[in-house]
C-alpha positions in Angstrom: 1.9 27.1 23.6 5.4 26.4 22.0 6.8 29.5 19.8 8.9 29.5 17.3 12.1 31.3 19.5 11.2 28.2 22.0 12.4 26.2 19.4 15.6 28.9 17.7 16.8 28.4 21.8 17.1 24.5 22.0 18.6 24.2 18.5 20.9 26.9 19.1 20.0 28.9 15.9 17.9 31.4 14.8 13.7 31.9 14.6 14.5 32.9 11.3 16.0 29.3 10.2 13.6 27.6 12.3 10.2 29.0 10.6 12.2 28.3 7.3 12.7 24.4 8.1 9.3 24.0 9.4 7.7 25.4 6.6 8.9 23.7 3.9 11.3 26.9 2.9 14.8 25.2 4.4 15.6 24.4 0.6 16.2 27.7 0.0 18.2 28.3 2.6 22.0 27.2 3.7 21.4 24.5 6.5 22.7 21.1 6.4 20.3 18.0 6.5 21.7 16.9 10.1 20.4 20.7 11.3 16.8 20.4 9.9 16.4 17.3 10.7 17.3 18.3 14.7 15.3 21.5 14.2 12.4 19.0 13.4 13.0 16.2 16.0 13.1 19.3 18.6 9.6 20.2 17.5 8.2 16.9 18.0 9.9 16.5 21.3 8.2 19.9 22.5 4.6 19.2 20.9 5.1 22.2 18.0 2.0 22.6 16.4 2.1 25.1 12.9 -0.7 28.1 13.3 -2.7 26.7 10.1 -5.2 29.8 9.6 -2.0 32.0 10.0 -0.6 30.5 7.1 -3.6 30.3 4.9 -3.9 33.8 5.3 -0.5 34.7 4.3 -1.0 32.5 1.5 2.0 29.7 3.0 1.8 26.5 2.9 0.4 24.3 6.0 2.7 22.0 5.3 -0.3 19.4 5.7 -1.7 16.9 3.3 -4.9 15.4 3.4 -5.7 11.2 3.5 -8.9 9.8 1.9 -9.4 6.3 3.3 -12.0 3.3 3.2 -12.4 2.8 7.1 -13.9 -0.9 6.0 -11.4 -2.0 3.5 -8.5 -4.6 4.4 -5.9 -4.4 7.3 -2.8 -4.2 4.8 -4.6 -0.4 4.3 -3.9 0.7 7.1 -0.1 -0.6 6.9 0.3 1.4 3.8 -1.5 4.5 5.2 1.7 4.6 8.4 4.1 4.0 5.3 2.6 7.5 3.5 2.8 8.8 7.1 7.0 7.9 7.6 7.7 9.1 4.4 5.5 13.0 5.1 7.5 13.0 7.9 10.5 12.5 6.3 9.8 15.9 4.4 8.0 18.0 7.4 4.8 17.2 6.4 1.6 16.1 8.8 -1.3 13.9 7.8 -5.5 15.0 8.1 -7.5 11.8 7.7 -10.8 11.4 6.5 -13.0 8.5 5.7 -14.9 7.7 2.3 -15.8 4.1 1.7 -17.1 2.9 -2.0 -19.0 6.6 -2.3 -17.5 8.5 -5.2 -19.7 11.2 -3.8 -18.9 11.1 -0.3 -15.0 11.1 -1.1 -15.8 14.4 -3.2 -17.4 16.1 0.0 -14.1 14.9 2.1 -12.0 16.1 -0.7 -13.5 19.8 -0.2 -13.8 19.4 3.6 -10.3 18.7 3.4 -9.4 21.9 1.5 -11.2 23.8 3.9 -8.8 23.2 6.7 -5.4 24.6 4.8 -4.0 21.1 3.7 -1.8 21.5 0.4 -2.9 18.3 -1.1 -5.0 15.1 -0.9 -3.6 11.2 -1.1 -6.5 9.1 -1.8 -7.0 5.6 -2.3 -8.5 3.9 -5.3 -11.4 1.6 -4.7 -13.6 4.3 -5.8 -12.9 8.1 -7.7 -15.2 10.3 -8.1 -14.8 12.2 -12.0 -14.5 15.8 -10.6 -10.5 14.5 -9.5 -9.4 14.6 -12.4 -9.5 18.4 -12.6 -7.9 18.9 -9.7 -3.9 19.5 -9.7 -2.9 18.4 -5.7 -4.6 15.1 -5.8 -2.4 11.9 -6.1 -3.9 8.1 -5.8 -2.6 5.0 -4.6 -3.7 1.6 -5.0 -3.5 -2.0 -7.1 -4.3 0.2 -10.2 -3.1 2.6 -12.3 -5.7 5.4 -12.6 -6.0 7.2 -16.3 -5.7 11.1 -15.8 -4.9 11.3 -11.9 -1.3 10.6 -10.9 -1.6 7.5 -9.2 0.9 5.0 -7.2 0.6 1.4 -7.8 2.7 -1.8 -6.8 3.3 -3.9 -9.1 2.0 -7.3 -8.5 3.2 -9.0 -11.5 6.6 -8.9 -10.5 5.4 -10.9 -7.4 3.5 -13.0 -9.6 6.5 -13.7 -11.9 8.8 -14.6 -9.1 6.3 -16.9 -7.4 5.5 -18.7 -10.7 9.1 -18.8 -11.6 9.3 -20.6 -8.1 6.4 -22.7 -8.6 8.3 -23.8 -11.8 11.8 -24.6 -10.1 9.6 -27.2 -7.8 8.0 -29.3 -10.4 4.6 -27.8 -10.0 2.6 -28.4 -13.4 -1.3 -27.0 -12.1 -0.4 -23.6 -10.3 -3.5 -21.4 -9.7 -4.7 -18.0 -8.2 -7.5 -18.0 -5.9 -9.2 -14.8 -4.8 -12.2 -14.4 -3.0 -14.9 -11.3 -3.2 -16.1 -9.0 -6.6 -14.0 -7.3 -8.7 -15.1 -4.2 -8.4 -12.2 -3.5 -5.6 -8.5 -2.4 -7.4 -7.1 -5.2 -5.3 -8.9 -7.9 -7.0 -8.9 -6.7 -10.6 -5.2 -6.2 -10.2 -4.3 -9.6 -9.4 -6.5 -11.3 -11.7 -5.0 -9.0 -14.5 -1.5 -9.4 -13.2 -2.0 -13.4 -13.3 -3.5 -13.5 -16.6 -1.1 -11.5 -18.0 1.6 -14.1 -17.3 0.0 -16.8 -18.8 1.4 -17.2 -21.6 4.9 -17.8 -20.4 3.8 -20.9 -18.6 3.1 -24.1 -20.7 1.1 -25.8 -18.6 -1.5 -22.9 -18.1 -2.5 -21.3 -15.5 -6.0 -21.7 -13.1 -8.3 -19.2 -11.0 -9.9 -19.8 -8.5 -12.6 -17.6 -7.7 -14.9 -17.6 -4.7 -17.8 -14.5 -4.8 -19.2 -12.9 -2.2 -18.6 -10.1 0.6 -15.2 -10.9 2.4 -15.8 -8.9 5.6 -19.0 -11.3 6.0 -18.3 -14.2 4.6 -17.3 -17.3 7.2 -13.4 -17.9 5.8 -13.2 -21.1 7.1 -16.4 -22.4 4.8 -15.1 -20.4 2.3 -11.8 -22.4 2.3 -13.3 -25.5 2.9 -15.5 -25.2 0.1 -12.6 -24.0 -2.4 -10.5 -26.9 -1.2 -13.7 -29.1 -2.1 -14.4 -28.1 -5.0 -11.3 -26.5 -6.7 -8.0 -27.6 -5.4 -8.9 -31.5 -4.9 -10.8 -32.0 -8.0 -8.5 -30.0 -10.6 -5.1 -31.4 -8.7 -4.0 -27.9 -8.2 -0.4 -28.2 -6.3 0.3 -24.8 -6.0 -1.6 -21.5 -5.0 -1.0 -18.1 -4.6 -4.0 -16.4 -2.4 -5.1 -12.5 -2.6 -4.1 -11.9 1.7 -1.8 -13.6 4.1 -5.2 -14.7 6.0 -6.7 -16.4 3.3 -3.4 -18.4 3.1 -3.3 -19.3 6.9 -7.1 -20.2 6.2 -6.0 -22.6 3.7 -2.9 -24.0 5.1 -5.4 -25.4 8.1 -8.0 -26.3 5.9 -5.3 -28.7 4.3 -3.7 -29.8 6.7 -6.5 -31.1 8.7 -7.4 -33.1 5.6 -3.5 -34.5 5.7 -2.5 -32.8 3.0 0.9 -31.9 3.4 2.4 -28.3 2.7 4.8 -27.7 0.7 5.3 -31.4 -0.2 1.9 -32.0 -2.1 0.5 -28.1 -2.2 2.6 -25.3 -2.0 1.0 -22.1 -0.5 1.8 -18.3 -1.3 0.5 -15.4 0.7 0.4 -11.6 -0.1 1.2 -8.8 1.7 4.3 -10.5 4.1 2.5 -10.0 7.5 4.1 -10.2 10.6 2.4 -13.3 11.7 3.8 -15.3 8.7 7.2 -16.0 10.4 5.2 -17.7 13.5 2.9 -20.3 11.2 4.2 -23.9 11.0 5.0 -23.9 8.4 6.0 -20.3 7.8 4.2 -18.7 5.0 6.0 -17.6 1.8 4.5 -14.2 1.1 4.5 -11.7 -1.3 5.9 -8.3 0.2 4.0 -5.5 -1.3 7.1 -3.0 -0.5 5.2 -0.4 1.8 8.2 1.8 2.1 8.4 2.1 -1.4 4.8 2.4 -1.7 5.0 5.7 0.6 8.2 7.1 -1.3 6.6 7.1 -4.3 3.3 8.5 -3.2 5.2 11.4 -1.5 7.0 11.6 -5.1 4.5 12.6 -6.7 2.6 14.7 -4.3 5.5 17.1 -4.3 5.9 16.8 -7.7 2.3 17.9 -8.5 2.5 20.7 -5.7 5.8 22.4 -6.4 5.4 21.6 -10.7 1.7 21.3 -11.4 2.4 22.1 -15.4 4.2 18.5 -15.5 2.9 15.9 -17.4 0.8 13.3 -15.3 2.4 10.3 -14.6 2.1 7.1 -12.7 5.0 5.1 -10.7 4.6 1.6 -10.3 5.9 0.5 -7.0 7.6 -3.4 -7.5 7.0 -6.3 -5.1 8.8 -10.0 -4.7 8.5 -13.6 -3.5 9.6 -13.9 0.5 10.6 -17.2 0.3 9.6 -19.3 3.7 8.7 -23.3 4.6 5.0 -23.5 2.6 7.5 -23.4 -0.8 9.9 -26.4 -1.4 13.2 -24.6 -0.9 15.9 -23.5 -3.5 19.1 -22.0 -3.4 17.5 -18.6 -3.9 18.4 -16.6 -0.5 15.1 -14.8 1.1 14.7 -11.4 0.3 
């Protein structure tokens, strides 16, 4: 097992300084940020792994925070979860994941289970919140949403939305719509349909949704496409579309252009989320970037925020996204992000 002096030997400093920086207590101490950061990198290198009970029992902190995921939700989830991760590490902070899918009950039991193994605080995401949360002070929330009473990170997808409109505006296009698949009882989905609405009164010409029900994880996309591009997009002359997922945009850039529609000339197609396969399409897909970085800054924000000042006021911190700006858009002279 590593030790502590195992540690004070390689970084050429004392056990003293070493429990302080790995404990959260180097702020109260004289070392610079290139020396704690080495003092952690060290104790990564050699596998250091904190006594937890130890410091529960002499009341420290564990320097651990608990995650409360949906296993079953979307991919871009799991994105944002390594993004929270990077950013705990950045302040000497591990991760204890548990699983609660659309059960405001069963998150409650994995809060508590969580609590029971020493972490500080709990980062849960907010397709589903059970009411006991809000009494709680080392809880913080993430999502599409923000949540009344729990501090809560969301991004901000009507910035996205503007830009892309704007965008859609700058080509000509007169029937721009927003086309979402599943129920609305996810954060995700309210969001944008809120988000898309909200900006309809700065457009003339209206704006159109496109909505098509049902369970995503079981529904066949490529019906699902087919039948929106049957139904919606052909008969209302829609010539612009922003989609919920980058998927659901690749879905619908096939489904046209096996029906010799071209993209961007007579559609153009927006994605969300800016995955990685969106550079290798043909076209690329424009995408909106749903800044996971920034996501897992702010949700680290907070989490401090609420356990070093819990008397605070609650607040919320509304992460912004943009337009990335590829080949199933008309170009402009706008550079992309």
């Amino acid at each position: 097992m590593v030790r502590l002096i195992d540690i004070a030997q390689r970084a050429g400093v004392s056990q003293g300084t070493v429990s302080a920086v790995l404990s959260g207590r180097g702020r109260n101490i004289r070392v610079s940020k290139e020396k704690a950061e080495k003092i952690r990198s060290i104790a990564r290198e050699m596998n250091y792994i904190p006594n937890f009970s130890a410091k529960m029992l002499s009341g420290q902190s564990s320097h651990t925070l608990g995650v409360l995921i949906d296993s079953e939700d979307v991919a871009v989830r799991f994105e944002q979860l390594a993004a929270i991760d990077r950013a705990a590490e950045r302040h000497g902070y591990r991760l204890l994941i548990a699983e609660t899918h659309a059960n405001a009950e069963k998150q409650l039991l994995n809060y508590r289970t969580l609590l029971q193994y020493g972490v500080d605080g709990v980062i849960c995401h907010a397709n589903c919140v059970h009411e006991s949360l809000r009494h709680e002070k080392n809880v913080v929330l993430y999502g599409a949403e923000e949540f009344e009473g729990i501090p809560s990170v969301y991004y901000d997808i009507e910035a996205g939305y503007r830009e892309a409109l704007d965008h859609f505006r700058q080509e000509g296009r007169v029937r721009p719509a927003l086309a979402f698949f599943g129920a609305t009882c996810h954060d995700s989905i309210r969001a944008r349909y809120r988000a898309f609405r909200n900006l309809e009164p700065e457009f003339s010409g209206g704006l159109h949704v496109m909505e098509k029900k049902g369970d995503t994880a079981a529904m066949d996309l490529r019906s699902a496409v087919e039948q929106l591009t049957s139904q919606q997009i052909l008969p209302r002359k829609i010539d612009a579309v922003i989609l919920q997922n980058d998927l659901l945009a690749l879905a619908l850039l096939f489904e046209l252009q096996r029906r010799g529609i071209r993209v961007p000339e007579d559609v153009s197609i927006v994605g969300q989320d800016n995955a990685a396969f969106c550079c290798c399409t043909r076209p690329a897909l424009s995408t909106i970037d749903s800044n996971l970085d920034g996501l897992g800054n702010a949700v680290m924000e907070l989490m401090l925020e609420r356990l070093e000042h819990p008397e605070r006021p609650i607040r919320s911190i509304g992460v912004p996204t943009w337009l990335v700006q590829r080949e199933t858009t008309l170009a402009s002279k706008n550079k992309e992000r």
